[in-house]
Each structure stands twice: as C-alpha cells, then as structure tokens.
C-alpha positions as a Markdown table, in Angstrom:
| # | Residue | x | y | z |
|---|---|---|---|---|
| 1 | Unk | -8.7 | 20.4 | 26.0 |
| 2 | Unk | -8.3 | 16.7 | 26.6 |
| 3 | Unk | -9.8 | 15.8 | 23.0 |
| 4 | Unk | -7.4 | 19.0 | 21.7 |
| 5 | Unk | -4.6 | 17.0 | 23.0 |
| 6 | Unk | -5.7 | 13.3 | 22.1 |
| 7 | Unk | -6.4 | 14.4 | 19.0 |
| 8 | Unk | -2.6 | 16.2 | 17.8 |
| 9 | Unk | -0.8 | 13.3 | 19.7 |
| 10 | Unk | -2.5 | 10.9 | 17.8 |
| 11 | Unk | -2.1 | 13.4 | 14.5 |
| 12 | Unk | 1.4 | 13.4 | 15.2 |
| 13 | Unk | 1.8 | 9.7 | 15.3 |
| 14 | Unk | 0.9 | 9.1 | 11.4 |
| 15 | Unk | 4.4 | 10.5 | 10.7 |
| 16 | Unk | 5.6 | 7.3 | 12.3 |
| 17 | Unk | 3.2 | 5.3 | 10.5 |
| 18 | Unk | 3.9 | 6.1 | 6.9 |
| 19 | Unk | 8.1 | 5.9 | 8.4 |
| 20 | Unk | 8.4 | 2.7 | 6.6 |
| 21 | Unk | 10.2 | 1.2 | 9.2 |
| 22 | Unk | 10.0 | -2.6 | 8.7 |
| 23 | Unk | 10.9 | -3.7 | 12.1 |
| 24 | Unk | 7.4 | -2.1 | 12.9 |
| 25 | Unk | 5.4 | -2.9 | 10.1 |
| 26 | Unk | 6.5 | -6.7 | 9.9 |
| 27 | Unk | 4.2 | -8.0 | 12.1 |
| 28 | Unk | 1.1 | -6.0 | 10.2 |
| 29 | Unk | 2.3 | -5.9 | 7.1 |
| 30 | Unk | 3.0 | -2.0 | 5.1 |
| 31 | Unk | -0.8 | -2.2 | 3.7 |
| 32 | Unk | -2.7 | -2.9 | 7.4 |
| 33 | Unk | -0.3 | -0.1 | 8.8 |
| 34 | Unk | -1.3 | 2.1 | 5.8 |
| 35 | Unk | -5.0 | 0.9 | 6.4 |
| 36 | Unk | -4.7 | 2.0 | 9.9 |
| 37 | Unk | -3.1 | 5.0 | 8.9 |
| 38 | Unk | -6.3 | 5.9 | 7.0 |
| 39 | Unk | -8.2 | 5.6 | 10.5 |
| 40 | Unk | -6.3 | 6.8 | 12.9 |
| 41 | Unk | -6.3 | 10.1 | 10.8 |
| 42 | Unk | -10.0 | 10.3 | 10.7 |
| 43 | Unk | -10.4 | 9.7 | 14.3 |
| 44 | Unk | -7.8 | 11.9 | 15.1 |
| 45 | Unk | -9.4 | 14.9 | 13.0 |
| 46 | Unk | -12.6 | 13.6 | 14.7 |
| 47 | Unk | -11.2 | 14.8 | 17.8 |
| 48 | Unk | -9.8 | 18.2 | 17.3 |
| 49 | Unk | -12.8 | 18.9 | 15.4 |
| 50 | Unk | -15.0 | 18.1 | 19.2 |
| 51 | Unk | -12.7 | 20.2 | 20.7 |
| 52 | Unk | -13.1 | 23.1 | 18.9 |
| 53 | Unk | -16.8 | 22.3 | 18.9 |
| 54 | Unk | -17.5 | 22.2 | 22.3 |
| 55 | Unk | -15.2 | 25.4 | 22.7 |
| 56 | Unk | -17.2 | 27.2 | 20.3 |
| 57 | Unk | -20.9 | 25.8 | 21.9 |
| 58 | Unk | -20.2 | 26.4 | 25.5 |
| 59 | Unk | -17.2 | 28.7 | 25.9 |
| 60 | Unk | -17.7 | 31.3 | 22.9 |
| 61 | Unk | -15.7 | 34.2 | 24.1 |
| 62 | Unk | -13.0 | 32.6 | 24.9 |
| 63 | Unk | -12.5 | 32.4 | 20.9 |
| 64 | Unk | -12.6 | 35.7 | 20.4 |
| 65 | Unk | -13.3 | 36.9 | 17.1 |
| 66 | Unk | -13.6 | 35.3 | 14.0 |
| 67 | Unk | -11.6 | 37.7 | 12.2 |
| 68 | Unk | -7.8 | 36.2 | 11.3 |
| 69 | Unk | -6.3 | 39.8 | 11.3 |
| 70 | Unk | -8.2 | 40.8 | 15.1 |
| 71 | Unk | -8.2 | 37.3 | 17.0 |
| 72 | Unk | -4.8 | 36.8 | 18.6 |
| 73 | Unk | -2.6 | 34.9 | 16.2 |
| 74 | Unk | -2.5 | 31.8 | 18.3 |
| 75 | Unk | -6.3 | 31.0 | 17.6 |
| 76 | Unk | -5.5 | 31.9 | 14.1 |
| 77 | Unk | -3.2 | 29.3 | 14.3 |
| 78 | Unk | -5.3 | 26.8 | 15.5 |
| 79 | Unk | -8.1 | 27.8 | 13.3 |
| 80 | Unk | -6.1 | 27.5 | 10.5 |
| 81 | Unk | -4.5 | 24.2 | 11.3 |
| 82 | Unk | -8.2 | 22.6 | 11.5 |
| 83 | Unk | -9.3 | 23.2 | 8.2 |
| 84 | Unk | -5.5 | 22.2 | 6.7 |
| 85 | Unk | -6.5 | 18.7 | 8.6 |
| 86 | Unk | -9.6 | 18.8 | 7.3 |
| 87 | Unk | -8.7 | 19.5 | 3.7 |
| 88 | Unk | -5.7 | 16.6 | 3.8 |
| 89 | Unk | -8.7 | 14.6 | 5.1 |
| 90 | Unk | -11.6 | 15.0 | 2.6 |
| 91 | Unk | -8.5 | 15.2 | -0.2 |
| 92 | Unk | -7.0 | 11.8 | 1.2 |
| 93 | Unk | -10.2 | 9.7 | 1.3 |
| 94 | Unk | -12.1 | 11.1 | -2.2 |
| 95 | Unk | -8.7 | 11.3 | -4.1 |
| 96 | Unk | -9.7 | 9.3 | -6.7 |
| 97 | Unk | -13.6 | 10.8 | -7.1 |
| 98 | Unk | -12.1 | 14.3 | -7.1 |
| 99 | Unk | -9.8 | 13.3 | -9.8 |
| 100 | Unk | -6.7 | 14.8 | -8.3 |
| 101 | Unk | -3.2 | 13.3 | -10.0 |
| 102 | Unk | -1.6 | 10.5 | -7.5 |
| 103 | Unk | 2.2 | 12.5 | -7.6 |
| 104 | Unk | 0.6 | 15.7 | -6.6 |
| 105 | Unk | -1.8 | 15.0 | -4.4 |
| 106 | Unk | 1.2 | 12.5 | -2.2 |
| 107 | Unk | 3.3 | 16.2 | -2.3 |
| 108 | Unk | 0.8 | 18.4 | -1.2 |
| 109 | Unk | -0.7 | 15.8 | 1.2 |
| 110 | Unk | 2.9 | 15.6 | 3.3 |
| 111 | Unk | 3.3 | 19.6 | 2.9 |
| 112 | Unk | 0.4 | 20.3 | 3.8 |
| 113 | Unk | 0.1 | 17.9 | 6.8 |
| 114 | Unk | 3.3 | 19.1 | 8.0 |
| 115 | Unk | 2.5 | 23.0 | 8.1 |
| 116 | Unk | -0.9 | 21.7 | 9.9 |
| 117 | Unk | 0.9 | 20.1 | 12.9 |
| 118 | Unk | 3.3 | 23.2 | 12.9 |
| 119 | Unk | 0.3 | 25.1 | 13.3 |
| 120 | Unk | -1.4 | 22.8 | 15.5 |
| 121 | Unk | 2.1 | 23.2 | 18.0 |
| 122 | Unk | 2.3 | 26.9 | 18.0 |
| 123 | Unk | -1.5 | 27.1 | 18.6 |
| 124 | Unk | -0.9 | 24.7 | 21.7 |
| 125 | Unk | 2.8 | 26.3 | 23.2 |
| 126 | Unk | 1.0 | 29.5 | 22.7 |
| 127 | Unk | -2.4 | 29.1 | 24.6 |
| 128 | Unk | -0.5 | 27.7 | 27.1 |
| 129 | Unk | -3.2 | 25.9 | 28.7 |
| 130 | Unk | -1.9 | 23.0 | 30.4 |
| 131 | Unk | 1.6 | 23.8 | 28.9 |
| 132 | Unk | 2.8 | 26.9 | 31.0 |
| 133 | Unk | 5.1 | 24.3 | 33.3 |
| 134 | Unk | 8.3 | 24.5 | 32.1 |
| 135 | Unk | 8.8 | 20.4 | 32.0 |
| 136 | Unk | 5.0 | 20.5 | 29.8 |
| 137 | Unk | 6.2 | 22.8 | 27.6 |
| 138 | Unk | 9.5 | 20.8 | 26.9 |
| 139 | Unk | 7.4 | 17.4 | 26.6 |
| 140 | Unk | 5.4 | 19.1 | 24.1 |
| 141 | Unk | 8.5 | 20.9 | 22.1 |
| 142 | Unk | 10.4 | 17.5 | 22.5 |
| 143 | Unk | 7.5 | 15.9 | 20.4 |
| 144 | Unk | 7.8 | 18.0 | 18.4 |
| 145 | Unk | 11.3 | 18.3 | 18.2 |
| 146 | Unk | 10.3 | 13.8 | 17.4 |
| 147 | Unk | 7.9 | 14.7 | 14.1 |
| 148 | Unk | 10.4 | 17.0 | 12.1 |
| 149 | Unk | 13.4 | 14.2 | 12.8 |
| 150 | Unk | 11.2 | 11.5 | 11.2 |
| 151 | Unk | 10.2 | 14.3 | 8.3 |
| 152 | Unk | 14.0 | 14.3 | 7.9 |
| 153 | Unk | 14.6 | 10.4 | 7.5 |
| 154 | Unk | 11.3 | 10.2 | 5.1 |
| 155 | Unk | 12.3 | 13.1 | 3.4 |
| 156 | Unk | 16.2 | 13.2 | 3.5 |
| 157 | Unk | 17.9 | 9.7 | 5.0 |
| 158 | Unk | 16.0 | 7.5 | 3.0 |
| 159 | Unk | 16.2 | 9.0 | -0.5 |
| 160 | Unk | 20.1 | 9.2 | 0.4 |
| 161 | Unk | 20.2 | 5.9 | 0.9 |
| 162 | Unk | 18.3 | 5.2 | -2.6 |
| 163 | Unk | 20.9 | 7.5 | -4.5 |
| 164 | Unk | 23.4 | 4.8 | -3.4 |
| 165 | Unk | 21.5 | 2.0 | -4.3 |
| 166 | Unk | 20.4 | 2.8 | -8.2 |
| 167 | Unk | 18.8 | 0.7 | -10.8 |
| 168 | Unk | 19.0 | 0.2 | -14.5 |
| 169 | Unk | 16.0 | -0.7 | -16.6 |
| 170 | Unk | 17.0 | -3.8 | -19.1 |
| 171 | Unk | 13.8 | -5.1 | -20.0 |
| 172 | Unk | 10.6 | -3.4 | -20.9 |
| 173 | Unk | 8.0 | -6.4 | -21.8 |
| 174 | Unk | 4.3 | -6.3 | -23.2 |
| 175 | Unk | 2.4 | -9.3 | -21.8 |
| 176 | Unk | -1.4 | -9.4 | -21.9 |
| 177 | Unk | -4.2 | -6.8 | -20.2 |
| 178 | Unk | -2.5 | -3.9 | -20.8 |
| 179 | Unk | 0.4 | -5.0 | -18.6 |
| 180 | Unk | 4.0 | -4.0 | -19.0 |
| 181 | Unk | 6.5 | -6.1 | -17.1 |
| 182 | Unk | 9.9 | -4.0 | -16.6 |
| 183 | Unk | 12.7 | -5.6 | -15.7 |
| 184 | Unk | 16.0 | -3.9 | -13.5 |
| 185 | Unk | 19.4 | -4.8 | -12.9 |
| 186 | Unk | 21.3 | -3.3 | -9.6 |
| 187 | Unk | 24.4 | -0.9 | -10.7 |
| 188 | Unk | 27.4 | -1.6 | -8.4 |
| 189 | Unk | 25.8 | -3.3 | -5.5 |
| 190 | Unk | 24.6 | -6.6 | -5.1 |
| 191 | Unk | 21.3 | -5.8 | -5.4 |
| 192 | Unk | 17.7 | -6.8 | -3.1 |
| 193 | Unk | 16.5 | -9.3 | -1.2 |
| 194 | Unk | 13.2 | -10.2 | -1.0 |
| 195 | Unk | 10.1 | -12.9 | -0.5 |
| 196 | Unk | 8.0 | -13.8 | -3.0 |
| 197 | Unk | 5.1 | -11.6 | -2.8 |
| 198 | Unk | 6.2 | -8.7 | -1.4 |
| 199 | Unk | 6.2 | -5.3 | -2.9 |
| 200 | Unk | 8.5 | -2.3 | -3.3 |
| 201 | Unk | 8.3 | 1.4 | -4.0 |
| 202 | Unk | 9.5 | 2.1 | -7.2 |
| 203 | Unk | 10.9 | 5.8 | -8.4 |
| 204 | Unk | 11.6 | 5.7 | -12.4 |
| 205 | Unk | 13.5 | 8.2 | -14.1 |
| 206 | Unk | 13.6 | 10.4 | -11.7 |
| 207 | Unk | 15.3 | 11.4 | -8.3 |
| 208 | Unk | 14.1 | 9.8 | -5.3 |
| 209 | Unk | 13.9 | 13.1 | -3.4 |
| 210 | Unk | 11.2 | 14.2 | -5.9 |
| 211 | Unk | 8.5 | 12.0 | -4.1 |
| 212 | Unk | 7.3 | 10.0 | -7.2 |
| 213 | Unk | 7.5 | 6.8 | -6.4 |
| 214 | Unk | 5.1 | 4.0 | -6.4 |
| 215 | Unk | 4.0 | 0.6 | -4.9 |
| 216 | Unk | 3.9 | -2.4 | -6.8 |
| 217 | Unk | 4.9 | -6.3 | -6.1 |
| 218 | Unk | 7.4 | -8.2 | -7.1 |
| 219 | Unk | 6.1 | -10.5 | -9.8 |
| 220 | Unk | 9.7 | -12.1 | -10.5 |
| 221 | Unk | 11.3 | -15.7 | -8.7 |
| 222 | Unk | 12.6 | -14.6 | -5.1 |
| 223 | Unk | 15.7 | -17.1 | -5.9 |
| 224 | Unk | 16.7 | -14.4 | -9.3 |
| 225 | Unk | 16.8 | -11.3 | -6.7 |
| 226 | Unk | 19.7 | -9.7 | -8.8 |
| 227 | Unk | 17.4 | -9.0 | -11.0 |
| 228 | Unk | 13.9 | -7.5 | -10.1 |
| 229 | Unk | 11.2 | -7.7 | -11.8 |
| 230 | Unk | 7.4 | -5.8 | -11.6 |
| 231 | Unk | 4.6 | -6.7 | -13.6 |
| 232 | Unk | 2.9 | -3.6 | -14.3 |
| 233 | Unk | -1.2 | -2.8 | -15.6 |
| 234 | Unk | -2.4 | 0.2 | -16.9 |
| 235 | Unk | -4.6 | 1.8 | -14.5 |
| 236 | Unk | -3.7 | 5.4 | -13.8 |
| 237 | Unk | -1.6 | 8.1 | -15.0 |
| 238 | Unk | 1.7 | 6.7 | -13.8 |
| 239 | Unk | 1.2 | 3.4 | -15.0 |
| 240 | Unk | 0.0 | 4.0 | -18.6 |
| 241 | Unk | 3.4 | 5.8 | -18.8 |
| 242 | Unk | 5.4 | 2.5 | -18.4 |
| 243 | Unk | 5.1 | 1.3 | -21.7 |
| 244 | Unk | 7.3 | 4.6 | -22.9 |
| 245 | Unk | 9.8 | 3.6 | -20.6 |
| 246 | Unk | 13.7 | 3.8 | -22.1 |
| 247 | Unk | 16.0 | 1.0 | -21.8 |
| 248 | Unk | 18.8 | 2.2 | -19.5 |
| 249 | Unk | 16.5 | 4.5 | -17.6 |
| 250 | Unk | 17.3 | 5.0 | -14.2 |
| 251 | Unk | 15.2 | 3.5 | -11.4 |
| 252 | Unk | 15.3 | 3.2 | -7.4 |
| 253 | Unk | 13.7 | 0.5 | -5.2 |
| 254 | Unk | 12.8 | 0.9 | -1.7 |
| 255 | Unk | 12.0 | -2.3 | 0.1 |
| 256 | Unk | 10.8 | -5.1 | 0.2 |
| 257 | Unk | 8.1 | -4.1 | 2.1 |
| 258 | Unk | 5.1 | -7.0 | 3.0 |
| 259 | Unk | 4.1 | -9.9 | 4.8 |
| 260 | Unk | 2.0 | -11.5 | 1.7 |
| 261 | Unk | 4.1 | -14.3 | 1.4 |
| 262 | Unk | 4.9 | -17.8 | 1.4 |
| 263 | Unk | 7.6 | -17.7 | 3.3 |
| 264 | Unk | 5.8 | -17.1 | 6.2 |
| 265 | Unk | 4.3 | -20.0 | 6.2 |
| 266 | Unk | 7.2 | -22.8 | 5.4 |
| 267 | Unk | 4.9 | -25.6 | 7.2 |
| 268 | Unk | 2.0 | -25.1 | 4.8 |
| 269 | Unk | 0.5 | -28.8 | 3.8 |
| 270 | Unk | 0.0 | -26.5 | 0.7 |
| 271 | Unk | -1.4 | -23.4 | -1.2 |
| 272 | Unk | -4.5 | -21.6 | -3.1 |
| 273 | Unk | -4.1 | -18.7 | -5.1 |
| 274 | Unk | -6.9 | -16.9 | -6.1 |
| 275 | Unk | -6.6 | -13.8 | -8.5 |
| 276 | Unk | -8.4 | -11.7 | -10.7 |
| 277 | Unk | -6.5 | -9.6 | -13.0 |
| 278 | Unk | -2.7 | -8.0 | -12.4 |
| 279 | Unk | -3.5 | -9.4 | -8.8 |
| 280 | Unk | -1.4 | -13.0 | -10.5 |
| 281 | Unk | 1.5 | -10.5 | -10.2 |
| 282 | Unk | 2.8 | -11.6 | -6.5 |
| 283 | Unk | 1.2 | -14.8 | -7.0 |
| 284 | Unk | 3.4 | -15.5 | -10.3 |
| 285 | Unk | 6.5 | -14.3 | -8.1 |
| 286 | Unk | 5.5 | -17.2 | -5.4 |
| 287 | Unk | 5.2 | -19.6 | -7.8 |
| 288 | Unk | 8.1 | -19.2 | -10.0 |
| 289 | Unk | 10.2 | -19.1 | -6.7 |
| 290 | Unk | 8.0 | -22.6 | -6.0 |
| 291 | Unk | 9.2 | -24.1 | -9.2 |
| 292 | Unk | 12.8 | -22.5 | -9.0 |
| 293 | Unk | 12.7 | -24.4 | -5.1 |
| 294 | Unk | 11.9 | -27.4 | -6.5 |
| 295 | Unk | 8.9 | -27.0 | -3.9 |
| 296 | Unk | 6.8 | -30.9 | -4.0 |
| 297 | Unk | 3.4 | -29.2 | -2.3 |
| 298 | Unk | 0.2 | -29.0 | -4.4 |
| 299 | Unk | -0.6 | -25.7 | -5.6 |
| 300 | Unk | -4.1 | -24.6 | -7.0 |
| 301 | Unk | -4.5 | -21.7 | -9.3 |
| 302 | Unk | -7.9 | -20.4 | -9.7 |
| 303 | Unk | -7.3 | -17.0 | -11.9 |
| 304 | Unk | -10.6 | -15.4 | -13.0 |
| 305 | Unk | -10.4 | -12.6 | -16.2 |
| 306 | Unk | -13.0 | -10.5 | -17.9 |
| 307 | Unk | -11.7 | -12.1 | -21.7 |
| 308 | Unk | -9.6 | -14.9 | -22.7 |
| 309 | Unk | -7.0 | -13.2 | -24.8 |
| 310 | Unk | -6.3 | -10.7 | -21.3 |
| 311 | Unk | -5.1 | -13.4 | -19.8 |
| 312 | Unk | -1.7 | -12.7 | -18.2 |
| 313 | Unk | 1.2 | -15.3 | -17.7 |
| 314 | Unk | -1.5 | -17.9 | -19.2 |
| 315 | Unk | 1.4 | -19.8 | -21.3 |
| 316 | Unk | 3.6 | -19.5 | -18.4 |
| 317 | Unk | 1.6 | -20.8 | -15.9 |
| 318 | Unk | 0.4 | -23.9 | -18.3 |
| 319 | Unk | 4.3 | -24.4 | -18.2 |
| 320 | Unk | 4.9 | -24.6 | -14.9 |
| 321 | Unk | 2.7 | -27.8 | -14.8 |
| 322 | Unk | 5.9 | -29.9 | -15.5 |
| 323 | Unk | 7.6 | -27.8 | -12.9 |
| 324 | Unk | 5.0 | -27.9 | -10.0 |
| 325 | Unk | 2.4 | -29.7 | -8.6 |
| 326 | Unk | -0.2 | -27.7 | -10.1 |
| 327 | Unk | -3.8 | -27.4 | -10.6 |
| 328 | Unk | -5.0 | -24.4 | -12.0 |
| 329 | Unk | -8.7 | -23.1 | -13.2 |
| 330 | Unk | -9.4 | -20.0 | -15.3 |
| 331 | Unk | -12.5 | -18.6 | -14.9 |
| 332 | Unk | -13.6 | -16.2 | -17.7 |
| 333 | Unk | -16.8 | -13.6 | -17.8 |
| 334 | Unk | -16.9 | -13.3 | -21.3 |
| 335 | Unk | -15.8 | -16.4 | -22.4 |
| 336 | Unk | -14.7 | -17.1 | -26.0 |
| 337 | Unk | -16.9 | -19.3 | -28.3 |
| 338 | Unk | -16.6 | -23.4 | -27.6 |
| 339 | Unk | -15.1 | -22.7 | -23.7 |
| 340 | Unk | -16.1 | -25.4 | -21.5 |
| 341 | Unk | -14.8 | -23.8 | -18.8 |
| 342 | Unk | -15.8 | -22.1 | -15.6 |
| 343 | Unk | -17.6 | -18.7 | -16.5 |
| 344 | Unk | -18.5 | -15.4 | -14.7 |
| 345 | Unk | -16.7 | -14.5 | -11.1 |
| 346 | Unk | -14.8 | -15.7 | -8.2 |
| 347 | Unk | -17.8 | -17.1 | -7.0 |
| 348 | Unk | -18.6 | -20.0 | -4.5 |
| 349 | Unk | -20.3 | -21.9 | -6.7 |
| 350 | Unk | -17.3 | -21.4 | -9.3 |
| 351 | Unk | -14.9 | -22.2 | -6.1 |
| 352 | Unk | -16.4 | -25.3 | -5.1 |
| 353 | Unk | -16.1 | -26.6 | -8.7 |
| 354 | Unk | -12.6 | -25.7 | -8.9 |
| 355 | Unk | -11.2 | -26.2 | -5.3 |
| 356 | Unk | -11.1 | -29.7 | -3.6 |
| 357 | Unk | -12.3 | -30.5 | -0.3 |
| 358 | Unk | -8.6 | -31.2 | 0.5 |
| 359 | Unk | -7.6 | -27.6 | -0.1 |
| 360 | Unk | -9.6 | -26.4 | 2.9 |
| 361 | Unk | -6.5 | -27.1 | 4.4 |
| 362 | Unk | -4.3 | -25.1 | 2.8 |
| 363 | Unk | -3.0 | -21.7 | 3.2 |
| 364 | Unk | -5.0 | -19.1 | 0.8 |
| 365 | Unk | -3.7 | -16.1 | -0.9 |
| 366 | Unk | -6.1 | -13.6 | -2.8 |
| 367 | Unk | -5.0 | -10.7 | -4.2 |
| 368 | Unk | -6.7 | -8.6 | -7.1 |
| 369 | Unk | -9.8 | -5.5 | -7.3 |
| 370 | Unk | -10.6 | -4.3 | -4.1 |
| 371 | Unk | -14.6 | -5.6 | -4.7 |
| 372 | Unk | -13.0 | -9.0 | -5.4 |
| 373 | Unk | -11.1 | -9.8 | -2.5 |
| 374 | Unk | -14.0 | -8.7 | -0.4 |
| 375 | Unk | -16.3 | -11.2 | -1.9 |
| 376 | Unk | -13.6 | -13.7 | -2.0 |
| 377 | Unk | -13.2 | -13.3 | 1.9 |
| 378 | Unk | -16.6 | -14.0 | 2.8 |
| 379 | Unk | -17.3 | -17.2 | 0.1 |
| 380 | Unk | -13.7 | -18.6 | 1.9 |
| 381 | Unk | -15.6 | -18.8 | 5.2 |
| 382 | Unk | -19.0 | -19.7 | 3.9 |
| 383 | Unk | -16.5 | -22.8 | 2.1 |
| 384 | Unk | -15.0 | -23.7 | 6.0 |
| 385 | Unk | -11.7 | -22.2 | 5.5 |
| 386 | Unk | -10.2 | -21.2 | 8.7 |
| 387 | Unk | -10.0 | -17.3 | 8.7 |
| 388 | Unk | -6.1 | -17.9 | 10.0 |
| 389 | Unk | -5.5 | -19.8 | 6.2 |
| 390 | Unk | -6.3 | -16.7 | 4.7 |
| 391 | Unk | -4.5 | -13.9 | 3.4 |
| 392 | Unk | -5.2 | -10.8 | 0.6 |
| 393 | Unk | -3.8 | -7.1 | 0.3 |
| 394 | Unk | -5.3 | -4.0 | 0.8 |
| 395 | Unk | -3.2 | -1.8 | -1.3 |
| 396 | Unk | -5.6 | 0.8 | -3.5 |
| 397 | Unk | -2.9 | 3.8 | -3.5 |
| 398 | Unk | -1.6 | 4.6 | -6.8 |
C-alpha cells in the first residue's frame, strides 16, 4: 500500500514538473527539470508496478478476478490505470525507435496520462484502504482537486496568455545544413525578453491551444529582443516543414525558458564555445549579444561539421573577428581538398590543439548531438577543466 501511494504521489507531481513555471525551473534549468521529469516517471511507475506485484504474489484473492466486467470496478480501475502508465512509459522513452510523430505522441501522452491518474484516484478513494477517514479522504481529493488546476493553467491559462501575445513571421532565411532561420516581429506588444542562449516554445501557424509547439533557442543578439530570431535544422517532421513557412504567418512564443547562458556568469575571465552542428544556434545568440555589448573578454570558437560547405554562420562568425576578441577553430570530418585544418571530431587531441592552456579558466558552453556533448564532457575533465566551468543542454525532444 505504501509503494501504491509513493508511487501516485510522485505520478502526480510530473504535472508540476512539465508546469513551466520559471520561478522553479531557474535554478535547474527547463531541460534538467525535463530530464528529471523522465526519471521520476520511471521510478514512479516502478513503484505502482511493486505494489500491484506484491499484491498479486502474496495476497491473490484480495484481487479478485481478472475479468474487467466481474472484478469490482475499482480494481478495474486500478488495473487499467497501470497499463495506461505503462504505455505513456514505454511510448515516452522509445518515441523516436517506434517512430511515432512528435505532435501526436505530446497529445496522447498528456490525455492519456491524465485519464491514468483519474483512474489511479478512483481506484484509491474507492478501496478505501487507508483513505476511509474523512480528513484522508479530503487530503487525497484535495490533491487531486491540485493536478486538474495545474491541467487547467497548462492547458487553458497559458495558451490565453499566448493569444494575447502573437507573433508575425517577417523573415524566412536559408543558411547552410539544411537550416532555416525564421525571423518574428511582436504585434501590439513590446515583445520578449530574454538571455542569450535560452530557448522558447514556439507554436507556428496554428493556435496555441492545439498543443503544437516546439523548443528551440534563440540564435538572435539578446540586445535586438523586439525582434526574435530561431535558427532552425531539418531534423524531423516539424522542422523540415519550416522552409514552407509563409511570410506573415502567425506564430506564438512561450518563454524564455533556460539557464544556458552567459549572463549567468557576468564575472567570467572569459568563454569557450564548443559546437557541432545547429548546436552554434544559442552560441551565435551569445556572441552576437557579445559583439552588440561591446564585451572586451576573449572568446574561443571551436565549431566541428561533417563538410565544409554545411558550415553554418561561417561568414558571420569570420566577421565578428573585428567585433570580438575572437579565436575560433573549425574542425571538419570530411574535409575539403588542400584544408590544413583540424580534421575528424570534438576530440581531445583536436581540443588541445585548438584551446590554450589559458582557457582552462574560462567558462565552457557545449551544445550540439546528444553523443557529442557526452564525449565533450569527459575530454573537458580529462583537459583539467573544473566541472563548475562547464555547461551543455540536454534537450532531445522534438
């Protein structure tokens, strides 16, 4: 009963986590609450699947029978809220293996984790174990009672509060890799704040109560907020759509969201930025809000691509040379004849070439493939970089 219990509390709780609420998640950061998220789930399910284990094992006939029509409904119930959790579960962690469409599955997995805890709370209030005492049974309605108001601000306050905050698409431009970068204006309000480096949810050309929305980072100067910019790569079904999208087109931000950012760390001696593909897109946005600071710290740039001519930002970033204290490294796997350049990955070898002594110092950013960062993490340390100097998202959601 005690793992039944543990288990729905803590089922209960992911509502909160994927809230949004940035008073919460700024100490974390949305991408280590959404990693915990993850966890917490499978420990929770973890639970309730003991429970009914254990209940099964040792105390059979209290089941009853398996039969959904002939067991009393409220074992139904919590029969049939198991293998709901368990299906959000297995669907949530091999999305991308079982090939099921990013919009669809994010729908089905709220609906569907919803009627689960509904199921989960009837199966509990009617057992009654444990809950027959009238002030139990309001604890456990009252957290209930919690869950369905913070359905209502995901689901209802926050979308309102995008409908009065819309977004026009003005720019729709190709850059290199297969990366669009779309460019909005606010329409009748002043528009976003944000740091360089975060991200927002983004909802295009279509309402923001229809649960399409997705994250990306800002890849435009923090100091030109009016005007937001994303810097977009084809990966997935939503993203190879961006190219098609209209001039005028509606779109709705929610953020910024995101503690990957230089501006939480103002007494930096200084800053590495290690990317590998679209991941330059937040590190672009912290250095052309660098350049547009007038910011005198040394920057280095070590930016590793599969071919030359994929190269995002490449002329930009050359630019910003007279702009910035610069140093910046491309490192190419399949580099083009005559390159004298660094070749193959992000490696420590290829980092010890390109990064100083000096830089140890500095604070780090990574951001690009999940693989990547991993590797990247490990070579910092085996370089002497203090794991505090050292920062990278976890975002793999759309």
């Amino acid at each position: 009963m005690a793992l039944g219990f543990a288990g729905l509390a803590m089922l209960g709780l992911q509502f909160a986590l994927t809230a949004r609420f940035r008073w919460a998640t700024a100490p974390f950061g949305m991408d280590i609450i959404y990693y915990f998220h993850r966890w917490a789930a499978v420990g929770a399910v973890g639970l309730v699947v003991a429970h009914y284990a254990i209940l099964r094992v040792r105390y059979g006939d209290a089941l009853g029978a398996w039969h959904p029509l002939t067991a009393p409904w409220t074992l139904t119930a919590g029969r049939l809220s198991l293998l709901l959790f368990i299906f959000v579960l297995v669907t949530s962690l091999w999305r991308k293996p079982l090939g099921l469409d990013y919009d669809r599955w994010r729908i089905w997995h709220g609906v569907l984790a919803t009627a689960a805890v509904a199921l989960a709370i009837a199966h509990v209030v009617g057992v009654g174990h444990f809950t027959a005492a009238p002030w139990k049974r309001v604890t456990w309605i009252g957290y209930s009672v919690l869950w369905l108001l913070l359905l209502g601000y995901i689901r209802v306050l926050q979308p309102l509060a995008l409908r009065r905050r819309p977004y026009r698409v003005t720019g729709v431009k190709a850059e290199r890799g297969d990366t669009w970068t779309l460019t909005l204006q606010p329409e009748n309000h002043p528009g976003m704040r944000f740091q360089p480096g975060q991200f927002a949810w983004l909802t295009l050309g279509a309402s923001p109560f229809r649960a399409q929305e997705h994250p990306f980072s800002f890849s435009g100067s923090a100091e030109e907020s009016a005007a937001l910019q994303f810097s977009i790569k084809e990966l997935g079904d939503f993203t190879r759509t961006i190219r098609h999208t209209k001039i005028g087109e509606i779109a709705y931000v929610e953020g910024p969201h995101g503690v990957f950012t230089i501006d939480r760390h103002r007494d930096a001696l200084g800053f590495v930025f290690l990317a590998g593909g679209v991941g330059i897109a937040p590190l672009m946005s912290m250095l052309r809000t660098l350049a547009d600071r007038r910011d005198p710290r040394p920057v280095h740039l070590v930016y590793g691509n599969a071919r030359w001519e994929r190269v995002i930002f490449r002329e930009e970033i050359a630019a910003l040379q007279s702009r910035l204290d610069l140093t910046f490294t491309h490192v190419l796997q399949e580099p083009p004849a005559g390159w004298s350049g660094l070749t193959g990955m992000l490696t420590e070898d290829n980092l010890r070439a390109a990064l100083p002594p000096a830089t140890r110092s500095f604070v780090h950013f990574v951001c690009g493939p999940r693989p990547m960062t991993d590797s990247i993490q490990g070579t910092l340390r085996a370089l002497g970089v203090p794991l505090r100097r050292v920062h990278f998202e976890l975002f793999d959601m759309a």
